[in-house]
N, C-alpha and C positions, 0 to 999 in steps of 0.2 A: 504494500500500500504506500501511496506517495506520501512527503511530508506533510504538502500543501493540504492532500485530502484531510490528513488524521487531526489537524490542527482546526478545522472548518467542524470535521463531525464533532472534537471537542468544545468547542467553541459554542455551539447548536443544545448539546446535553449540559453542557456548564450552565446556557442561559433554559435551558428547560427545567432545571434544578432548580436553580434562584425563585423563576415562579411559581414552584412546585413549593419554594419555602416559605415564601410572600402570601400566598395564597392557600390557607388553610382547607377549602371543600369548591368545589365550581357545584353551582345552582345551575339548574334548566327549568323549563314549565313544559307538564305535557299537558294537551287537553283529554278528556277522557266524556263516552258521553254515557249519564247517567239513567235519563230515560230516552227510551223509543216508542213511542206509540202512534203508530199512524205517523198523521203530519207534525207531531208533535215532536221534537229535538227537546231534548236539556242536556248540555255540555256543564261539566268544572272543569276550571282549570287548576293543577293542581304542579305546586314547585316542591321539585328534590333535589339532594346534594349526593352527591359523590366525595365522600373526602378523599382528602389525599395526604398518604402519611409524611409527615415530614423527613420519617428513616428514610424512606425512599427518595426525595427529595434533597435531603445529603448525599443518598449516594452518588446521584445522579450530576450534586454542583463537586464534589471530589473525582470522582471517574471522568469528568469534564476536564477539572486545571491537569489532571494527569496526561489526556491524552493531548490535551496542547503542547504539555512540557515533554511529552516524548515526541511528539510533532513538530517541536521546535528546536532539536537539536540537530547537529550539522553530523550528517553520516561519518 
């Protein structure tokens, strides 16, 4: 694998780590619909999170400075 590549893909998980650590759970809304009758519709909507653990989130901003720093060394 090239330097240039290993230094970019680190560079890319270093900064997906950061917001992995900044960023405690991401929120979505789904709609869901509650009744059906006929012509009749009732929809909720209704928000979940997903967290995201911050272990993972470290590992992701250290496996990041690593492969820069092995990325960035002169063969």
């Amino acid at each position: 694998m090239r330097n240039s590549t290993l230094v970019v893909m680190g560079a890319i998980l270093a900064v997906l780590g950061a917001v992995a650590l900044s960023w405690q759970k991401i929120s979505y809304t789904t709609r869901e619909t509650v009744v059906d009758v006929g012509p009749l519709k009732v929809t909720a909507d209704s928000e979940k999170d997903l967290p995201l653990s911050p272990i993972f989130g470290g590992i992701a901003l250290a496996g990041g400075v690593i492969m820069i720093a092995v990325g960035a060394r002169k063969p």
